[in-house]
N, C-alpha and C positions, 0 to 999 in steps of 0.2 A: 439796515442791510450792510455788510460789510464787501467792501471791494478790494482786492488783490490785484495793484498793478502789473504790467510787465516786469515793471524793475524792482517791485518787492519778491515777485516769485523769483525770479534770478537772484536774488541777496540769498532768499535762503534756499533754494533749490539745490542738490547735490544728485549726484549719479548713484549712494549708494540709498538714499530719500527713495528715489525713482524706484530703482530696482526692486527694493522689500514693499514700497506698495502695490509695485506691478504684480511683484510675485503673489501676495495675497488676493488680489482681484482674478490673479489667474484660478488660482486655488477655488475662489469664491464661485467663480462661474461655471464650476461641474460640481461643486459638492454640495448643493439643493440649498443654500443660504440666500442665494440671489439670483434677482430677474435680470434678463436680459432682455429689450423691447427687441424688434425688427428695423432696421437702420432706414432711416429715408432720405434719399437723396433728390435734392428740388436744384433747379437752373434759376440762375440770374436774369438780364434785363439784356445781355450781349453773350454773341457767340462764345461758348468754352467757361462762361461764369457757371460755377456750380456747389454746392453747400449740402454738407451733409450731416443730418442731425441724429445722433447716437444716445442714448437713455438707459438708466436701470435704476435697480434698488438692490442696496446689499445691509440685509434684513441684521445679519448678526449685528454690522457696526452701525447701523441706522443711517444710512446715506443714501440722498435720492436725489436726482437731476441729470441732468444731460448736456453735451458738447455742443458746441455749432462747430462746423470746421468748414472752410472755405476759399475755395481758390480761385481768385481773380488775375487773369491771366497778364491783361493789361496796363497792371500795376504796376511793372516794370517798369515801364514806357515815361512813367511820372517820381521813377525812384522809389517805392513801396512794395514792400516784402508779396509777390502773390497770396503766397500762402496764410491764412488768419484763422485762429482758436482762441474759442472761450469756453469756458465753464460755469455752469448755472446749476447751484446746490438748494436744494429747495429744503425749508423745516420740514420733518417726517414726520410733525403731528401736526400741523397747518394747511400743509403744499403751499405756504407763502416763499417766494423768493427769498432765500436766506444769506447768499453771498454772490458775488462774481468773482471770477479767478479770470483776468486775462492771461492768455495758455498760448502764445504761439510759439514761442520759445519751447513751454514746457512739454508744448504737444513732441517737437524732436528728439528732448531727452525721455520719455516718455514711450516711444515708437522702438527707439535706439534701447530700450530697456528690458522691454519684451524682448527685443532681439538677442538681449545680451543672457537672461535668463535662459531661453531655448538652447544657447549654445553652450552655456555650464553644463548643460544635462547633454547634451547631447553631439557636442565634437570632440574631436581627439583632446584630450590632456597636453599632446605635446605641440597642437599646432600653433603653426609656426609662420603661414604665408595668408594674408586675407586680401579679398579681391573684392572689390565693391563696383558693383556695374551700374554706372548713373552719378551721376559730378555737383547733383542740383543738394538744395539748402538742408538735407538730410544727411547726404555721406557725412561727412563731420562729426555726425553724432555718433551713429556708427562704428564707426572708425575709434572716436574715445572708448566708447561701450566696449567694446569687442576686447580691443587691448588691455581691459581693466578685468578679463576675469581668462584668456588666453595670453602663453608668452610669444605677442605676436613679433618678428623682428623684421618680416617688411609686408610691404603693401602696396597693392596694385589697381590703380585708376581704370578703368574702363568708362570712357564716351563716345559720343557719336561725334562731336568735336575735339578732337584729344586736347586743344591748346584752351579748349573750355575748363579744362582739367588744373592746367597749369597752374591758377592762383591757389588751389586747394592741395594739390602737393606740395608744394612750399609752405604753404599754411601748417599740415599736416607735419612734414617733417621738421619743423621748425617744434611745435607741439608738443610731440610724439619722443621726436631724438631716434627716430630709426629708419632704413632705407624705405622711401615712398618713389615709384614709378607710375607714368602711365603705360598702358599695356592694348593690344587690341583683346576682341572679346575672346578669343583663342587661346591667347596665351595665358590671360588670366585665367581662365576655367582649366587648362591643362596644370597650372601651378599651385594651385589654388588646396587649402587645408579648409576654410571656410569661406563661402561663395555669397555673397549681399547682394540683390538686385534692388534697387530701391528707384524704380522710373515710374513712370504713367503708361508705360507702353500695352500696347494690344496685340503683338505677337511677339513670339519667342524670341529672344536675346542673345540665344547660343543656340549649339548642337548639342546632342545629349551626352554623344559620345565624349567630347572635350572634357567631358566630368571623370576624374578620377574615383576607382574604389578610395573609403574611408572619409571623401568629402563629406563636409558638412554645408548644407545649402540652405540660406533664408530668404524666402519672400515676401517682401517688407510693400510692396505698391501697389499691390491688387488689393482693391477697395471697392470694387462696383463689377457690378455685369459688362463682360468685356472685356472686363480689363484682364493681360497675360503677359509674367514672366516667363516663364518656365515651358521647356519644351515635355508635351504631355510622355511622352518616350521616356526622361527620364524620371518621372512620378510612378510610372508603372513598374520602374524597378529598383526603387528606392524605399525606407519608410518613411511616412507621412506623417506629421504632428503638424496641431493648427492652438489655435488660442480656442476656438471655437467652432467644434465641425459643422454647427447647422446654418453657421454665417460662410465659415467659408468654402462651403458647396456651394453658397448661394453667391455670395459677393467675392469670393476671395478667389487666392488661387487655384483651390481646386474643384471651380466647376468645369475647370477642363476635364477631369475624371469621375464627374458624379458618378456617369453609368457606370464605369468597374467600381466605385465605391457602393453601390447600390446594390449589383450583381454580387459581392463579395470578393470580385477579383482581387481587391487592396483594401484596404484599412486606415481609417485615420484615428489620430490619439489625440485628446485632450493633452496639451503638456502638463494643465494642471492635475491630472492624472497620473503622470510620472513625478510632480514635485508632491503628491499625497503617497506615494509609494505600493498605488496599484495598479501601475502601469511601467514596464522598462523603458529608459532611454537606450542609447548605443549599446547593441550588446556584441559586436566584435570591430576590428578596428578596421576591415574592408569593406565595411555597411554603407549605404550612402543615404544620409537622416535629410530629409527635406520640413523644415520649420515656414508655415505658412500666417499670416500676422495680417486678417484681416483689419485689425484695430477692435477694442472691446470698450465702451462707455464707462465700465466699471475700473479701467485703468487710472484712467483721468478723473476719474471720482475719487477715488483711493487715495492719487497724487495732490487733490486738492483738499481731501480734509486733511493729510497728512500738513498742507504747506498752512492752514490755515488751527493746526494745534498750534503748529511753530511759531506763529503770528501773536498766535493765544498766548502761548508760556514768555515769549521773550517780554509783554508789555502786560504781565502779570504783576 
């Protein structure tokens, strides 16, 4: 069996690794090549421990296994990342255990990837101002993502603790080389060309109105039953793109509007339906595109046999 540490995947992990495998997973999972399982989420041994185990097969390129992903709340407390990711690639003619990938780093560039594919297709060309609501160990990613395929020139913090903020603006503009503030959640939604929430939160983060026409908005943290960015006001008059509509009616952002998705009042779109070119992204510049990123098993699959060719060829 072969194992992929933390610090082998960061040696060879890059942003544009990420992206072209995310993008084909994305691809993968509307165009009948691959399975997606139904995601399950189990609790830990103490309050707020909770682990969620994600799975597929993607038939063209023969990969099969599944994520653990996991956040232990308490970890702080002893100096340890909450948040933890692995990857478990099984042989496709065995089901023997074939590799480990430790992923928690990768899970963020990974997350941040997806993000950053939905917003090539789908926000303005020229934007220019990005607003990220939520300070924790994902903005960062983010933040690189976004800038690398948008000419971002500044960028706006939004916390519940603004001074929480503080080491990642610095961080950020130090990085970056371009103006980083923090902002309350107002003035970043009023300013805002592209809109990130990335928290754990269970109600809406804004008001609908503070959204300008032409935004582009992603909802990177709804991941379970419950969970809510987005205020449903502005889903209803926005379009709607997901990685995967039957996960995220169910887990993601938008089971705040199954019933007008169901009734037909709105519509949601596969992005990889726009990256196969039978579906539109942005089609005028006052539109407001809402990208919803339940997380898809086949992302993290794609990123691990990608890292794990690399591993291949370099000790060929």
């Amino acid at each position: 069996m072969i194992v992929l540490s933390e610090n082998e995947c960061r040696e060879r992990l890059s942003l544009e690794l990420a992206y072209r495998a995310v993008e084909r997973a994305l691809v993968a999972a509307i165009d009948g090549s691959a399975t997606i399982n139904p995601v399950v989420i189990a609790r830990g041994l103490s309050e707020g421990e909770v682990f969620s185990i994600k799975s597929g097969a993607a038939h063209r390129e023969r990969i099969v296994g599944f994520k653990v992903g996991s956040y232990w709340p308490n970890n702080a407390a002893a100096g340890l990342a909450p948040h933890g990711s692995s990857i478990f690639l099984l042989n496709p003619d065995t089901g023997r255990l074939m590799a480990t990938v430790e992923a928690s780093r990768l899970n963020g560039t990974r997350t941040a990837a997806a993000d950053a594919v939905a917003a090539h297709l789908l926000a303005k060309p020229t934007a220019a101002t990005l607003t990220i609501i939520g300070a924790g160990h994902q903005a960062e990613f983010e933040a690189h993502a976004l800038c690398a395929i948008r000419p971002i020139e500044r960028i706006f913090l939004v916390a519940r603790d603004a001074a929480r903020a503080l080491p990642l603006r610095n961080k950020l503009a130090a990085s970056l080389g371009i103006e980083v503030a923090t902002a309350s959640a107002e003035q970043g939604c009023r300013e805002a060309d592209i809109l990130v929430t990335v928290t754990p939160a269970r109600a809406p983060l804004f008001e609908a109105d503070w959204v300008r026409p032409g935004t582009h908005v992603a909802s990177m943290g709804s991941d379970q039953a419950g969970k809510q960015e987005l205020p449903p006001a502005l889903l209803l008059r926005s379009r709607l793109f997901c990685d995967l509509p039957r996960q995220s009616l169910t887990i993601g952002e938008f089971q705040h509007v199954r019933s007008a998705v169901e009734n037909g009042s709105i519509a949601v779109t596969a992005i990889g339906e726009v990256l196969l070119g039978r579906a539109s992204g942005r089609s005028s510049a006052d539109e407001i595109t809402v990208f919803d990123s339940s997380g898809l098993a086949l992302q993290d699959l794609f990123i691990a046999a990608s890292l794990l060719q690399a591993s291949h060829e370099e000790h060929a």
